[in-house]
C-alpha positions as a Markdown table, in Angstrom:
| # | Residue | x | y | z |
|---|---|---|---|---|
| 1 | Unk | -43.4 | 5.7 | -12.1 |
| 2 | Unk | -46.6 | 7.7 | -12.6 |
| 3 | Unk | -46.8 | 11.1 | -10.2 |
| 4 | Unk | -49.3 | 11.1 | -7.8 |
| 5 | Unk | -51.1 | 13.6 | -9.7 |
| 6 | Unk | -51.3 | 11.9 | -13.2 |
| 7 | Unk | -52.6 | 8.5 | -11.0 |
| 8 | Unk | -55.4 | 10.4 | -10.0 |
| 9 | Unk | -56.6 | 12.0 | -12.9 |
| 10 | Unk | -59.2 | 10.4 | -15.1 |
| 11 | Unk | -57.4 | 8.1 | -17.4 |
| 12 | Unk | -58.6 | 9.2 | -21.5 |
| 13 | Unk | -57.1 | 7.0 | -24.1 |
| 14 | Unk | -55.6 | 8.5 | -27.5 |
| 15 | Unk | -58.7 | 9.9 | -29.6 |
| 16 | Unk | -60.0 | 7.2 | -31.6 |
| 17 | Unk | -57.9 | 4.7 | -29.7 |
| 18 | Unk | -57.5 | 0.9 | -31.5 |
| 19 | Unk | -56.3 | -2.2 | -29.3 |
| 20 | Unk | -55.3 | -5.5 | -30.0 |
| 21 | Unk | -55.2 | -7.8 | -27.2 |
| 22 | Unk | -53.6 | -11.5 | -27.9 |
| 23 | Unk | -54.0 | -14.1 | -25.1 |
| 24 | Unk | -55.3 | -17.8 | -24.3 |
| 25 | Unk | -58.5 | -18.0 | -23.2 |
| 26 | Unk | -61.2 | -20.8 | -23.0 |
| 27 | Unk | -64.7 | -20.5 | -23.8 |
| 28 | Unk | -67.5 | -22.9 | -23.1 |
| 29 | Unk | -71.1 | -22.3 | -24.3 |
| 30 | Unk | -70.0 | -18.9 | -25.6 |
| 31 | Unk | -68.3 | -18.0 | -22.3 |
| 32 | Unk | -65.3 | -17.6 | -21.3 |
| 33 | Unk | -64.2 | -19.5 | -18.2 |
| 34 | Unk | -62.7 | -18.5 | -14.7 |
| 35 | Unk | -59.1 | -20.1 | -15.9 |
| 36 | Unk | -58.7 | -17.4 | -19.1 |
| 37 | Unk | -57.3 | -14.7 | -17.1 |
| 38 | Unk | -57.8 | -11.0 | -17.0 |
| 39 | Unk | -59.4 | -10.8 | -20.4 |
| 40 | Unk | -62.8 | -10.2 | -19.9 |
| 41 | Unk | -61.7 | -6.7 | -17.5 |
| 42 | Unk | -59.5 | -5.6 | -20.0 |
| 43 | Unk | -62.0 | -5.5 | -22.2 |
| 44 | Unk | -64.5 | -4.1 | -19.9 |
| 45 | Unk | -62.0 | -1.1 | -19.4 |
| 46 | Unk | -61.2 | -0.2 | -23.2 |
| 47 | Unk | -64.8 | -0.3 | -23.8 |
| 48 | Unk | -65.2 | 1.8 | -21.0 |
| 49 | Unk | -62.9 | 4.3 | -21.7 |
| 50 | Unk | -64.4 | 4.9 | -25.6 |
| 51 | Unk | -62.1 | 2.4 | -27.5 |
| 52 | Unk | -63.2 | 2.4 | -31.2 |
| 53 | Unk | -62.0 | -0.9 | -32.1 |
| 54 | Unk | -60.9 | -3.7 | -29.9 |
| 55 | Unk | -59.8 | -7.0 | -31.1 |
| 56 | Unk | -59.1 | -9.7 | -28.7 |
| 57 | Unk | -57.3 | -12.7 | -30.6 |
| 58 | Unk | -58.0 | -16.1 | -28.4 |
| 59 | Unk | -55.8 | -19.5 | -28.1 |
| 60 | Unk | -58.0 | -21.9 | -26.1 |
| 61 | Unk | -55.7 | -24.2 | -23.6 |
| 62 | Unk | -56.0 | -28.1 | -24.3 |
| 63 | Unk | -58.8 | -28.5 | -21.8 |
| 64 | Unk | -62.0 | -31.6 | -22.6 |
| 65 | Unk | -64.7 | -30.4 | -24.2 |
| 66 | Unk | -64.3 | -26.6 | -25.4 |
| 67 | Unk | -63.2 | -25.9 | -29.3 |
| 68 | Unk | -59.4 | -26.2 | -29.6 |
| 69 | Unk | -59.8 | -23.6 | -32.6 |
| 70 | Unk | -58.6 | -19.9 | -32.0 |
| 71 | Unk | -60.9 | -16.7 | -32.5 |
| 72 | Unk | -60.7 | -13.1 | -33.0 |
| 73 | Unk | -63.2 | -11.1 | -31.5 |
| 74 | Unk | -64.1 | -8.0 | -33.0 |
| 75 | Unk | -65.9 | -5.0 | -31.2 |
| 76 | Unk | -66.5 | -1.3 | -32.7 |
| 77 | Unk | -67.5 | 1.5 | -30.0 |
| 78 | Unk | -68.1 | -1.1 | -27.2 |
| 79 | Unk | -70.3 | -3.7 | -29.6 |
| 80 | Unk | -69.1 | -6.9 | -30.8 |
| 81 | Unk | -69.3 | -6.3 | -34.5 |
| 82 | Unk | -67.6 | -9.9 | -35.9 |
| 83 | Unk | -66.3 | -13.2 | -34.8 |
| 84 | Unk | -63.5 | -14.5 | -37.0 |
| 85 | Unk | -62.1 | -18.4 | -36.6 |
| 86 | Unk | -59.0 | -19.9 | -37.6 |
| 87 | Unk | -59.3 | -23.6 | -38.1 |
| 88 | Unk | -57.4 | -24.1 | -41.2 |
| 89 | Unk | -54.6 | -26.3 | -39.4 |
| 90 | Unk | -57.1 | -28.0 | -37.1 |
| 91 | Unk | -55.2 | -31.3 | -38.2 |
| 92 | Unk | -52.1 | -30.0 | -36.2 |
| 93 | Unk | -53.5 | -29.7 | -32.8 |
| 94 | Unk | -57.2 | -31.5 | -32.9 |
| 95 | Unk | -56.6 | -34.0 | -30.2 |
| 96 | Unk | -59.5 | -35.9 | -28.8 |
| 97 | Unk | -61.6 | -34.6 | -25.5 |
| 98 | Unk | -60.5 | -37.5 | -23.4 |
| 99 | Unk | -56.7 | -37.2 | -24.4 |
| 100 | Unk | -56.2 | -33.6 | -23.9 |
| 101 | Unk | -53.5 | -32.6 | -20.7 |
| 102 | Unk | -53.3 | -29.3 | -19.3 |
| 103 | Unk | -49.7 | -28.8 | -20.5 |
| 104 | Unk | -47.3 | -27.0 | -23.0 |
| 105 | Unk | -47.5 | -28.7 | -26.2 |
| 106 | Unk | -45.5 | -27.8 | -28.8 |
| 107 | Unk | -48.1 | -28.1 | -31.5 |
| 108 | Unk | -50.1 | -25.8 | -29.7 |
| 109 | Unk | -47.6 | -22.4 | -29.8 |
| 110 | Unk | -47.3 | -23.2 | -33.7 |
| 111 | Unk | -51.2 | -23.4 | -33.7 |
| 112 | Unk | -50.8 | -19.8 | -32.1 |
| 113 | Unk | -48.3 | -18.4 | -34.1 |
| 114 | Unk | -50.2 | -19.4 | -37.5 |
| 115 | Unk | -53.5 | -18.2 | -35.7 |
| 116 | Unk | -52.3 | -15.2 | -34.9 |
| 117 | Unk | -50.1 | -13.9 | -38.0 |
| 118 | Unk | -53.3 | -14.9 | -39.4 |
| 119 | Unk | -55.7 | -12.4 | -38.0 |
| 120 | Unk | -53.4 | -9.7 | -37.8 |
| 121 | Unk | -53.0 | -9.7 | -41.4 |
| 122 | Unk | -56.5 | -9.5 | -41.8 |
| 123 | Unk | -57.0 | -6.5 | -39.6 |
| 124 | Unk | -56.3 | -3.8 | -42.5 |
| 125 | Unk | -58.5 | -5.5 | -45.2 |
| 126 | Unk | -61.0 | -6.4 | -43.1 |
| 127 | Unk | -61.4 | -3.0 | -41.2 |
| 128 | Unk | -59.7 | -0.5 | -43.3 |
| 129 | Unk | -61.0 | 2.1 | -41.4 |
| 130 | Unk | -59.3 | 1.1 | -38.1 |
| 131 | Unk | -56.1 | 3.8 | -38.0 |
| 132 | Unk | -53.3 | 3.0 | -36.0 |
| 133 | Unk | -52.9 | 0.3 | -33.6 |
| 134 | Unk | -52.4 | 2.5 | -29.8 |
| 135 | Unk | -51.9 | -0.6 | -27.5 |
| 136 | Unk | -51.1 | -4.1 | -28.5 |
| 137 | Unk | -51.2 | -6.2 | -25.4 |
| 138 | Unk | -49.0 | -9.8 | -25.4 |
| 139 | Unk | -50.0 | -11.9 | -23.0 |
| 140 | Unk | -47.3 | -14.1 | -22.7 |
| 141 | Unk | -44.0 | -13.5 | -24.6 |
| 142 | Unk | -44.4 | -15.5 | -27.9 |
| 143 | Unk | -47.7 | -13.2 | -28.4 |
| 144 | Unk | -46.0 | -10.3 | -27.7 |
| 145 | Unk | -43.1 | -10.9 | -30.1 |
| 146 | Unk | -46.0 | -11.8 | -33.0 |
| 147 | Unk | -47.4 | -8.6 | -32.1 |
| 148 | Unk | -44.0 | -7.1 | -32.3 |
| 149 | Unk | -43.6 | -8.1 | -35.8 |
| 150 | Unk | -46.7 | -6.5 | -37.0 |
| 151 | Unk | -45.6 | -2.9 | -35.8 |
| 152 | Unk | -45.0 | -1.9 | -39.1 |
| 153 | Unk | -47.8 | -3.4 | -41.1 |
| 154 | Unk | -50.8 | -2.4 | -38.2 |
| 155 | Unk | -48.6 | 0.8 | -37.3 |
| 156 | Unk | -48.4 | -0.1 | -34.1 |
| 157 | Unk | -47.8 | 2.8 | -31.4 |
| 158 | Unk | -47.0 | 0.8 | -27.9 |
| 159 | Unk | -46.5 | -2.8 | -27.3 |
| 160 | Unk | -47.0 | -4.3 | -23.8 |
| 161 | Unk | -45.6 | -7.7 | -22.7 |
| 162 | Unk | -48.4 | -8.9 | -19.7 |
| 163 | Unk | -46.7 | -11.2 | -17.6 |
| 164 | Unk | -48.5 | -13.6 | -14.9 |
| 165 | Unk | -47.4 | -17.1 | -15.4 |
| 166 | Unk | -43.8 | -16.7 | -14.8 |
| 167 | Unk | -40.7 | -17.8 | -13.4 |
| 168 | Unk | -36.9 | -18.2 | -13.8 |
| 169 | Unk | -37.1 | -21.4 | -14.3 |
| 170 | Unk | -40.6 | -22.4 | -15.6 |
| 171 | Unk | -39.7 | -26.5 | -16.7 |
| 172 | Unk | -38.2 | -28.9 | -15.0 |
| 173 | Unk | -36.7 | -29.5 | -18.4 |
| 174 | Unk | -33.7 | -27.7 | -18.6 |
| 175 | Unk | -34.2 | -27.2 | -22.4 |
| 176 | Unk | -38.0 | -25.8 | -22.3 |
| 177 | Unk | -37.5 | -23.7 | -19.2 |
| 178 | Unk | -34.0 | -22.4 | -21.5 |
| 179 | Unk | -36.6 | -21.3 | -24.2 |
| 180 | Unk | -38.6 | -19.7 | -22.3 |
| 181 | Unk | -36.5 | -17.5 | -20.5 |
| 182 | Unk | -35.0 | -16.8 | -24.1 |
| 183 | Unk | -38.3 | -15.9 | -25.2 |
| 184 | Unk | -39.1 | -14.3 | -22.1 |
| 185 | Unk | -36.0 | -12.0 | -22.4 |
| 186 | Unk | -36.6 | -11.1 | -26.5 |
| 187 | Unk | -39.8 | -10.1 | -25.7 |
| 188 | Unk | -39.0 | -7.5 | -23.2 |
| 189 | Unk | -36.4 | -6.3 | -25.6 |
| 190 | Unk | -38.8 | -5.7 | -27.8 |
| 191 | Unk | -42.0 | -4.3 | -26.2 |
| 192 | Unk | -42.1 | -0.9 | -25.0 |
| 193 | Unk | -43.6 | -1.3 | -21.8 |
| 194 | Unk | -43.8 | -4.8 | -19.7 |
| 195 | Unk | -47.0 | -5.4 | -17.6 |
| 196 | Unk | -45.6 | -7.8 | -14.5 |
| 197 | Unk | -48.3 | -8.8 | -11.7 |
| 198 | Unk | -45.7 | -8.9 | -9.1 |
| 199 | Unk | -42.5 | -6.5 | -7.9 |
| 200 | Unk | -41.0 | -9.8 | -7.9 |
| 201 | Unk | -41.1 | -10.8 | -11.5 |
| 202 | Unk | -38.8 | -7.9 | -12.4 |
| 203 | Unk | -36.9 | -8.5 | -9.8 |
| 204 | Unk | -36.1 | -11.8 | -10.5 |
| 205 | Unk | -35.2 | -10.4 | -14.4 |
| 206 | Unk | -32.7 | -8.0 | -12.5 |
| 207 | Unk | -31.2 | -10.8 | -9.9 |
| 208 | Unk | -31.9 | -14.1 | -10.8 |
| 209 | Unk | -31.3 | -13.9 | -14.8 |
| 210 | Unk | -28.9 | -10.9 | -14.8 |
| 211 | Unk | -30.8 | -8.8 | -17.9 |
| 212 | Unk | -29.6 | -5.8 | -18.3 |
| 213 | Unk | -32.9 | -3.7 | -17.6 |
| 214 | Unk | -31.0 | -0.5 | -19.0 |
| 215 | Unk | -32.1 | -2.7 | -22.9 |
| 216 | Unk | -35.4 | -4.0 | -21.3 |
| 217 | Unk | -39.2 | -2.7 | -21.5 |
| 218 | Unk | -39.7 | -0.4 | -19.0 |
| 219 | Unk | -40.8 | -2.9 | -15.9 |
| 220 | Unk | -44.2 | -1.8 | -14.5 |
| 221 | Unk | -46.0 | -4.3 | -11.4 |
| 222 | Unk | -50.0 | -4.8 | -12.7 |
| 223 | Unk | -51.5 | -6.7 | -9.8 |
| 224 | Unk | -54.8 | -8.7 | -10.6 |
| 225 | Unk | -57.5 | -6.6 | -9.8 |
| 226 | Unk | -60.9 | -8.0 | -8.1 |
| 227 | Unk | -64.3 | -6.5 | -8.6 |
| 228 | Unk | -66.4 | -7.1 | -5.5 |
| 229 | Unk | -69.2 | -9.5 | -5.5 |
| 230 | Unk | -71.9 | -7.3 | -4.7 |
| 231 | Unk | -75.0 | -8.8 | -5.2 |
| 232 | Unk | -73.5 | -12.7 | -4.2 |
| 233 | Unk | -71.4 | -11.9 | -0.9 |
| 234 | Unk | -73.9 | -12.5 | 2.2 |
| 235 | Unk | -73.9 | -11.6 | 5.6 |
| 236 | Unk | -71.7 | -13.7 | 7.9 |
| 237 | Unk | -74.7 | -14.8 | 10.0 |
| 238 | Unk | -76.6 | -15.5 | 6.7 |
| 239 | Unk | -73.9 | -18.5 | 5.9 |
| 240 | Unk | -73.5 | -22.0 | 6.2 |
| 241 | Unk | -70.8 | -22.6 | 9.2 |
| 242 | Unk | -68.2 | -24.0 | 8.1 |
| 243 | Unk | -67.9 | -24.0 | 4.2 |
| 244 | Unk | -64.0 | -24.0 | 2.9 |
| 245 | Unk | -63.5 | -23.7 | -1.0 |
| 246 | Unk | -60.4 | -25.2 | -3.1 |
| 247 | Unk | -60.7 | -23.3 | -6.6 |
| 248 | Unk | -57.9 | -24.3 | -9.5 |
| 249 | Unk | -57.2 | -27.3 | -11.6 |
| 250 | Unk | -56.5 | -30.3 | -10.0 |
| 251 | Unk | -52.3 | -30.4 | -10.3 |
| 252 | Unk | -49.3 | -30.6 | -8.3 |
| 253 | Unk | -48.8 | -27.1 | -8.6 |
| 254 | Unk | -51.6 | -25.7 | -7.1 |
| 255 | Unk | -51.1 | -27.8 | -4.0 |
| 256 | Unk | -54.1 | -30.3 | -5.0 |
| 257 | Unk | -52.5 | -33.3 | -3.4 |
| 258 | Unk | -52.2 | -31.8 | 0.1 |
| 259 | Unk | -56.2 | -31.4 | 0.1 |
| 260 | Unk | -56.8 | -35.1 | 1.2 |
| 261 | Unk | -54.8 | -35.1 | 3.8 |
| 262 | Unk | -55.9 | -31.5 | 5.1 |
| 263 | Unk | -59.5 | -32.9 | 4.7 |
| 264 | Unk | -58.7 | -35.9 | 7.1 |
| 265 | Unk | -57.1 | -33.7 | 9.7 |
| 266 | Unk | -59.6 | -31.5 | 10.2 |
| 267 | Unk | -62.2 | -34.2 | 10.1 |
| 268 | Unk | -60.6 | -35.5 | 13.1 |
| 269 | Unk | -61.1 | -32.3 | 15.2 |
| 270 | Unk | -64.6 | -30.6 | 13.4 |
| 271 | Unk | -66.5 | -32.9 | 11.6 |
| 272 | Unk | -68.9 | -30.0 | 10.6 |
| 273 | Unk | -66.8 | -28.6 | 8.6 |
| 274 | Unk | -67.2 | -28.7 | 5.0 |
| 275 | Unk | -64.6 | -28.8 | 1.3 |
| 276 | Unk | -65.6 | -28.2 | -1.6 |
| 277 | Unk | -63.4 | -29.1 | -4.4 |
| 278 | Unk | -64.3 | -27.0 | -8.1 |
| 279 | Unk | -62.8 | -28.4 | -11.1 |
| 280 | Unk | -60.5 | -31.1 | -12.3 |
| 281 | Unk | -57.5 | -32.0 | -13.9 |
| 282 | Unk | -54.4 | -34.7 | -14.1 |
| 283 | Unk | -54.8 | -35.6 | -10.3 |
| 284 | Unk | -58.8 | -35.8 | -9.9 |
| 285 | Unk | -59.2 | -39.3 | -10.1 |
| 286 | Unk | -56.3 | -39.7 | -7.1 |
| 287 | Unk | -57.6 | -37.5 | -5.3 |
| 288 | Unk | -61.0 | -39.0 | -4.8 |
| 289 | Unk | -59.8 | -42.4 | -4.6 |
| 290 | Unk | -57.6 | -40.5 | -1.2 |
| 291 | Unk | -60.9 | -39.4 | 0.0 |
| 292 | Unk | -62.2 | -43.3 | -0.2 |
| 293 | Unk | -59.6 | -44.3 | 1.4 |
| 294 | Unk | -59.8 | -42.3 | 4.4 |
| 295 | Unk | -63.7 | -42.4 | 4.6 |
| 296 | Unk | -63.6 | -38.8 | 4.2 |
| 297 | Unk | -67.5 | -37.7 | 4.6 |
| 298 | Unk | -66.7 | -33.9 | 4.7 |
| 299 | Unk | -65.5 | -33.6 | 0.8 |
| 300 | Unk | -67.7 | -33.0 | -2.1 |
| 301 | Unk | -65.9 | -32.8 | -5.4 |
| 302 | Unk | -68.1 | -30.4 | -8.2 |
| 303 | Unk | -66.6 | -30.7 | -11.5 |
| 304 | Unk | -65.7 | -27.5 | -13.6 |
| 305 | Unk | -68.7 | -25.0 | -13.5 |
| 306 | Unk | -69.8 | -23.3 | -15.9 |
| 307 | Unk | -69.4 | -20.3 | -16.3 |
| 308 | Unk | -67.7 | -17.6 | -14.2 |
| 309 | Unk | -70.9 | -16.4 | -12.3 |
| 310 | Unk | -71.9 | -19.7 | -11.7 |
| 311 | Unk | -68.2 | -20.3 | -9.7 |
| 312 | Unk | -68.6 | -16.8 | -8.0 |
| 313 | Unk | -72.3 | -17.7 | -6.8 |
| 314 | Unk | -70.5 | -20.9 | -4.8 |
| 315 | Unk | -67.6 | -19.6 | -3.6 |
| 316 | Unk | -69.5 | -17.0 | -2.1 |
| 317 | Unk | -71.7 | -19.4 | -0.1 |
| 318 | Unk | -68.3 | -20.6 | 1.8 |
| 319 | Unk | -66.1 | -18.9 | 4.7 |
| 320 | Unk | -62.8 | -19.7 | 3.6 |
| 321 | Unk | -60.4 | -20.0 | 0.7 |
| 322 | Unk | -57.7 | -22.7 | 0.6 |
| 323 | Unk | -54.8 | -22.1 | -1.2 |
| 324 | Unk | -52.0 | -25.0 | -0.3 |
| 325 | Unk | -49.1 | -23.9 | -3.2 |
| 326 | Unk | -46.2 | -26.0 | -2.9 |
| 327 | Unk | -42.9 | -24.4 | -2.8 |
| 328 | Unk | -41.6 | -26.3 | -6.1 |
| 329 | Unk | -38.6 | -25.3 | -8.1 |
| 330 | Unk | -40.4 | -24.4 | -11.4 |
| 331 | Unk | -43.8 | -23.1 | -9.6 |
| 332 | Unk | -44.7 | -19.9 | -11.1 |
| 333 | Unk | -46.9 | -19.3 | -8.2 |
| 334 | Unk | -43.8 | -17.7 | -6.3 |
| 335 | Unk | -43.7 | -15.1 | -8.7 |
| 336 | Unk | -47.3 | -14.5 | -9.6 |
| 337 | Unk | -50.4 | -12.9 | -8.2 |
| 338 | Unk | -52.6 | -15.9 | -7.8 |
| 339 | Unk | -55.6 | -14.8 | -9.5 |
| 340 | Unk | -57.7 | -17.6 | -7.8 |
| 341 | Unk | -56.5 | -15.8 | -3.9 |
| 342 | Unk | -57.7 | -12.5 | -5.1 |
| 343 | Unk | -61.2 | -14.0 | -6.7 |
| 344 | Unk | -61.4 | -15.4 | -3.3 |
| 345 | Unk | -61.2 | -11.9 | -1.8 |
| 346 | Unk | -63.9 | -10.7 | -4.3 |
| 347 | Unk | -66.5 | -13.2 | -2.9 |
| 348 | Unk | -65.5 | -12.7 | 1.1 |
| 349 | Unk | -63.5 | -15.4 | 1.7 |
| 350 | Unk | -61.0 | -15.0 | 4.7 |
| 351 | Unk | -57.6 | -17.1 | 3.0 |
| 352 | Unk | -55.4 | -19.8 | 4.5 |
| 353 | Unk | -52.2 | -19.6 | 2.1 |
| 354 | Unk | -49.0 | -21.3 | 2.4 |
| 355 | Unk | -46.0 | -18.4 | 2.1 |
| 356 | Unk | -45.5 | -19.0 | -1.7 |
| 357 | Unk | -47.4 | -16.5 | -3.7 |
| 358 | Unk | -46.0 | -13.0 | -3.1 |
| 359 | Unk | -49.6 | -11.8 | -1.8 |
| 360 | Unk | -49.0 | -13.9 | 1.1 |
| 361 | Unk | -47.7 | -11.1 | 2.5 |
| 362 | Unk | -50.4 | -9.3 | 1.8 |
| 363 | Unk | -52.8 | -11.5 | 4.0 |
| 364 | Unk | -50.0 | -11.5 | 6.5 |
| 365 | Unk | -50.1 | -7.6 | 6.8 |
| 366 | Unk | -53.7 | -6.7 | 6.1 |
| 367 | Unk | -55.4 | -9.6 | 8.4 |
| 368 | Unk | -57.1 | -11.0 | 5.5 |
| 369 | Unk | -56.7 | -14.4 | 6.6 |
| 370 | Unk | -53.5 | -17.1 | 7.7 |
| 371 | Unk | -50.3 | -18.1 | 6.2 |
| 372 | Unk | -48.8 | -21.5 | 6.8 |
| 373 | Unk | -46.0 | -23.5 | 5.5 |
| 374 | Unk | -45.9 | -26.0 | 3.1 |
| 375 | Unk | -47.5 | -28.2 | 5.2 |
| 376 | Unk | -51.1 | -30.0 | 5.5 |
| 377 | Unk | -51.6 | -30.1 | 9.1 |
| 378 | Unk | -50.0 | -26.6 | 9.5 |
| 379 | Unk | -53.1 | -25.7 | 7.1 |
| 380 | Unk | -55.8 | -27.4 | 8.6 |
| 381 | Unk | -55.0 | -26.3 | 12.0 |
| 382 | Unk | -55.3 | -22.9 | 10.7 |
| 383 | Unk | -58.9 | -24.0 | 9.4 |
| 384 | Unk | -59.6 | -25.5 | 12.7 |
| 385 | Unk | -58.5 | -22.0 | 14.3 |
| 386 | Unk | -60.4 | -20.0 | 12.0 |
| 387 | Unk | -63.5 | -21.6 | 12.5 |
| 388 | Unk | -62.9 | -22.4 | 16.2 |
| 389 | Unk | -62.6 | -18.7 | 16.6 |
| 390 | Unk | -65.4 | -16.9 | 14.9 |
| 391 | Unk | -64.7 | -13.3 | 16.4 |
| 392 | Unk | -61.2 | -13.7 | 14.5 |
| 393 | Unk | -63.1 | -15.0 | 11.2 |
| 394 | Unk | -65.6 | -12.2 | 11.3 |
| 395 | Unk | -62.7 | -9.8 | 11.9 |
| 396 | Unk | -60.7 | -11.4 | 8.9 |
| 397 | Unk | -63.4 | -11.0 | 6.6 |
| 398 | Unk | -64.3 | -7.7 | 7.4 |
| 399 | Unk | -60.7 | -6.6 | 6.1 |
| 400 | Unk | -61.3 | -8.9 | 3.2 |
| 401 | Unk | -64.4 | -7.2 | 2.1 |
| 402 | Unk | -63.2 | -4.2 | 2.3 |
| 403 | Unk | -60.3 | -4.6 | 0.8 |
| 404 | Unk | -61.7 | -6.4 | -2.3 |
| 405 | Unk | -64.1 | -2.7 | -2.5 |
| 406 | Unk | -60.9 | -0.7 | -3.0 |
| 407 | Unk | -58.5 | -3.1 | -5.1 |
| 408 | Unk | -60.4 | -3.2 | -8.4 |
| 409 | Unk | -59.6 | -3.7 | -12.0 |
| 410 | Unk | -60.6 | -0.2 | -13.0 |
| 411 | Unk | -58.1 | 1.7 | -10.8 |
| 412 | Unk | -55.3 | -0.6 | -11.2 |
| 413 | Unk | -55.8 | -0.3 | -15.5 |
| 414 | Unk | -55.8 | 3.2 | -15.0 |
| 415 | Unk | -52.7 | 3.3 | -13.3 |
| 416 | Unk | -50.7 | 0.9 | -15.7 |
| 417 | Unk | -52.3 | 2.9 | -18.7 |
| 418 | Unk | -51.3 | 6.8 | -17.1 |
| 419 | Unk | -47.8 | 5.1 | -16.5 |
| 420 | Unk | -47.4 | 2.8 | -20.0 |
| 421 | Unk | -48.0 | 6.3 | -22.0 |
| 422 | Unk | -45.5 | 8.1 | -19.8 |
C-alpha cells in the first residue's frame, strides 16, 4: 500500500516511458464502444503523463456488425502514428453478422493468442527506437500470460494482470470455469503487479480458491473511475419527470429479464413514468414480445447507440439508473465494479441496485440511490418511491453528482501507478 504521501504527489512515469496495453475492445465507425472497458482512459492517462510510445493491441468481442479482425494501435508522444491489422486467420473466427453470440468461443482466444504474438513481435522491427517496455497491461489473464512471454524479447520492466470480469467460478461448465481459474491463477503468478476492481476479487483468490498470495502478484483494488459529464448533466428542474435508463446487453446476467416485469409494476401505480432500454443481445427479441404481452406503453427499446457520447447524451436526459443483477452462481457481477453503475453516476443518475455488485454498498452508504433484492417488485417499488418522493431524488442525486466530481479516472491511475512501481 502506497503512503499517503506518495498518493498525493504528482504521479511522473519512467523517462521515456513505453506501454503496451492488450485488451478486447469493439469499434464501430472508428469508435470504440461503451462495452470495451477502460481502454480509452488509460490511454488518456499515459498520454497525459508524457508516454513516448503507447500501443494498445485490440480483440473485438463477437458482436453484429463491427470487424471481428484485431488491431494494434500505435501512438508516439500522444499522436496516433500507425494502425496495424491482423487478419491473416480471418477463416478461423469470420462468422457471419446475424450468427454471432455474445459468448466465449474458443476460436476466438486462439484468434487472440495469434493476434497478439503477432504484433508483439513486430514491435522491435517496426519501432526500433522504442527502448524498453515500462508497463505491459493484460487485461484478462490469457493476455497477460502473452505479455508475459514477451518479457525477454520487448524487455519488459512490469507486467500488470487487470482484472474486471471475474469470478470463482466464471461457467456453469465445470470444465471452462476449471480453465479459467487455472489461467486466472498462472497469470498472477506470473505478473508483477495484479490490477483487481474490487477488494473482493482478491479476497476471493485468498478464501474461496485458497492461492497462496505469498507466490501471487502483489493484489492491488483499481476501481472504475467516472469522469463527470459536464457539459450533458442538466439541472434537476431542467428534466423530463420520470425518465429511468437500463444500460447493458440484453442477458440473463445483467438482470434483463426482470425489466418486463419491473415495467408492468410500476405501470400499474405511475403511468408517467418512463424505461428506456439501450442495446441488445440474446434476450431482445423476448423481451419485447413481454412488453406486447402486457401492453406495456411506458417502454421504448433504442438499439445499440453509437458511440459513447451519443449513450452519455441519453442517459443524462433520465433520473434513474436500473441495475437488476441477479444473484447467479457464475455472475461475475458479485465480484466486479459494474462499470455501467458508475457511468450512471457520471451522467446524474440516482441508482436502484439489487445487493450483488460490491458497490452496492457504496450506494447504501453514500445515499446515491436504493438497494433491493433480487426481486422485480422490490425494484420497482423503489422507482415508484424515488419518484414519489422528489425531495429524496434531488437529495440522492446531489450525492451522486458530487461524488462522480471526485471519483475520476485520473486519480485512481495515479494511485495504482505510485503503488504498481513501489
Amino acid at each position: 500500500m502506497a503512503n499517503t504521501n506518495a498518493m498525493n504527489q504528482k504521479t511522473t512515469l519512467p523517462p521515456e516511458s513505453n506501454v503496451v496495453i492488450l485488451c478486447h475492445s469493439d469499434k464501430k465507425n472508428g469508435k470504440r464502444e461503451s462495452g470495451s472497458g477502460p481502454i480509452e482512459p488509460l490511454l488518456k492517462f499515459f498520454t497525459e503523463n508524457k508516454a513516448r510510445y503507447i500501443f494498445v493491441i485490440e480483440q473485438p468481442h463477437p458482436l453484429p456488425d463491427i470487424s471481428l479482425d484485431c488491431t494494434m494501435e500505435v501512438y508516439k508522444d500522444g499522436q496516433l502514428l500507425a494502425t496495424h491489422t491482423s487478419d491473416r486467420f480471418r477463416w478461423l473466427y469470420n462468422i457471419a453478422s446475424e450468427r454471432r453470440v455474445m459468448k466465449t468461443y474458443l476460436r476466438f482466444k486462439v484468434r487472440d493468442v495469434l493476434a497478439a504474438r503477432q504484433f508483439l513481435s513486430q514491435i522491435p522491427k517496426l519501432y526500433p527506437d522504442c527502448g524498453p517496455i515500462h508497463f505491459l497491461i493484460g487485461m484478462e489473464s490469457v493476455n497477460t500470460l502473452i505479455g508475459c512471454g514477451y518479457r525477454k524479447a520487448l524487455n519488459v520492466l512490469k507486467v500488470i494482470y487487470y482484472t474486471f470480469d471475474w469470478a470463482p467460478q466464471r461457467y456453469h461448465n465445470r470444465l471452462m470455469s476449471a480453465a479459467f481459474c487455472a489461467l486466472d491463477k498462472w497469470a498472477c503468478k506470473c505478473a508483477d503487479v495484479a490490477w483487481n476492481v474490487t477488494d473482493a476479487i482478491g479476497e476471493a483468490r485468498r478464501d474461496i480458491l485458497h492461492y497462496d498470495m505469498n507466490r501471487m502478484a502483489k493484489q492491488l483494488t483499481v476501481h472504475y473511475g467516472v469522469e463527470y459529464r459536464k457539459g450533458l448533466v442538466k439541472e434537476y428542474d431542467d428534466l423530463e419527470k420520470f425518465k429511468v435508463i437500463f444500460s447493458g446487453g440484453h442477458h440473463v446476467d445483467n438482470g434483463t429479464q426482470f425489466l418486463p416485469d419491473i415495467a408492468r409494476y410500476v405501470q400499474e401505480v405511475n403511468p408517467k413514468i418512463k424505461f428506456i432500454i439501450t442495446s441488445g443481445g440474446t434476450m431482445t427479441n423476448e423481451l419485447k414480445e413481454k412488453v406486447r404481452e402486457y401492453g406495456l406503453h411506458n417502454t421504448e427499446f433504442t438499439g445499440y447507440i453509437d458511440g459513447a457520447e451519443n449513450l452519455d447524451r441519453l442517459t443524462c436526459e433520465c433520473l434513474i439508473g436500473l441495475a437488476p443483477y441477479p444473484d447467479t452462481s457464475v455472475s461475475t457481477k458479485k465480484y466486479g465494479d459494474v462499470i455501467k453503475i458508475r457511468a450512471y453516476f457520471a451522467c446524474g443518475l440516482t441508482v436502484v441496485s439489487t445487493y450483488v455488485p460490491p458497490v452496492s454498498k457504496e450506494i447504501r452508504e453514500e445515499g446515491l440511490g436504493i438497494v433491493t433484492g433480487v426481486d422485480a417488485k422490490e425494484m420497482a417499488d423503489a422507482i415508484l418511491q424515488l419518484c414519489s418522493d422528489e425531495g429524496l431524488l434531488r437529495k440522492y442525486r446531489e450525492n451522486v453528482i458530487r461524488k462522480a466530481k471526485d471519483h475520476n479516472w485520473t486519480s485512481i491511475y495515479k494511485r495504482a501507478i505510485c503503488q504498481s512501481m513501489e
